[in-house]
N, C-alpha and C positions, 0 to 999 in steps of 0.2 A: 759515806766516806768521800772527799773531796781530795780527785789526785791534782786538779789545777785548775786554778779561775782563771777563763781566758774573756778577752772582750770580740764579740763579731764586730769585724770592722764597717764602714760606711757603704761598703759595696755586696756585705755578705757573707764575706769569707771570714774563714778563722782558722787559723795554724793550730796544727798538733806538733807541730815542732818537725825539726830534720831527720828523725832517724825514721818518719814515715815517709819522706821525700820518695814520689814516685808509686808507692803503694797504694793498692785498689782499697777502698775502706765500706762497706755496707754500713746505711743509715738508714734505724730504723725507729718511727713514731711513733709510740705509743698512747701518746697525748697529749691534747695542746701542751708544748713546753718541753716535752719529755723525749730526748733522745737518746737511743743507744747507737754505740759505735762500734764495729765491729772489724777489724785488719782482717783481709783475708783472700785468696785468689779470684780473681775473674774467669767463669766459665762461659767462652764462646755460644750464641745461641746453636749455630752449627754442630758443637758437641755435647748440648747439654741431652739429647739422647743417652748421651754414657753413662749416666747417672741416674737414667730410670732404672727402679727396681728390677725389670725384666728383663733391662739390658748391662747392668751391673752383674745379673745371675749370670747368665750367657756367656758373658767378657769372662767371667771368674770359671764358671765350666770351659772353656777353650782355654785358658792359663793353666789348668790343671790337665788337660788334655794334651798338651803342648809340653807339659815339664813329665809326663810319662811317658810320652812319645817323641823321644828324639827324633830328627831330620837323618834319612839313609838316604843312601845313594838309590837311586830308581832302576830298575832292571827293564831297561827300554824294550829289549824284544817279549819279554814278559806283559810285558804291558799292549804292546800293539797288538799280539794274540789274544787278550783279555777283551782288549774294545772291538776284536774283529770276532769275538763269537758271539752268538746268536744270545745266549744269557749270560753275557756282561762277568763269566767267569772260564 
């Protein structure tokens, strides 16, 4: 199925048209000739830790830990008595 015959121009490039303007697109070879094209987000090398499997589990266990455990107020002298004894309770 052919959605458009485009021509590469002189220098390389070749337009997919404006409504990709500015879109990150993956290109990928599958052989000589053969491309696929694929619209889709750029993940930072600095973040793509996030999206290891062990660190997707993790991120997704503290999101569930975090949405049954709301944020309360701290009982600060409870707390300074807690770090001031000898077994941390």
């Amino acid at each position: 199925m052919i959605e458009a015959l485009k021509t590469i121009g002189p220098s390389g490039q070749i337009s997919l048209g404006k409504e990709y303007a500015g879109r990150h697109v993956l290109i990928q070879k599958s052989e000589p000739g053969v491309w696929t094209i694929k619209v889709g987000a750029f993940i930072p090398d600095n973040e793509a830790w996030l999206h290891e499997p062990k660190s997707k589990k993790a991120l997704h266990q503290a999101l569930e830990w975090a949405d049954k455990n709301p944020p309360k107020e701290t009982d600060l002298k409870a707390l300074e008595k807690k770090l001031k004894s000898p077994h941390g309770s």
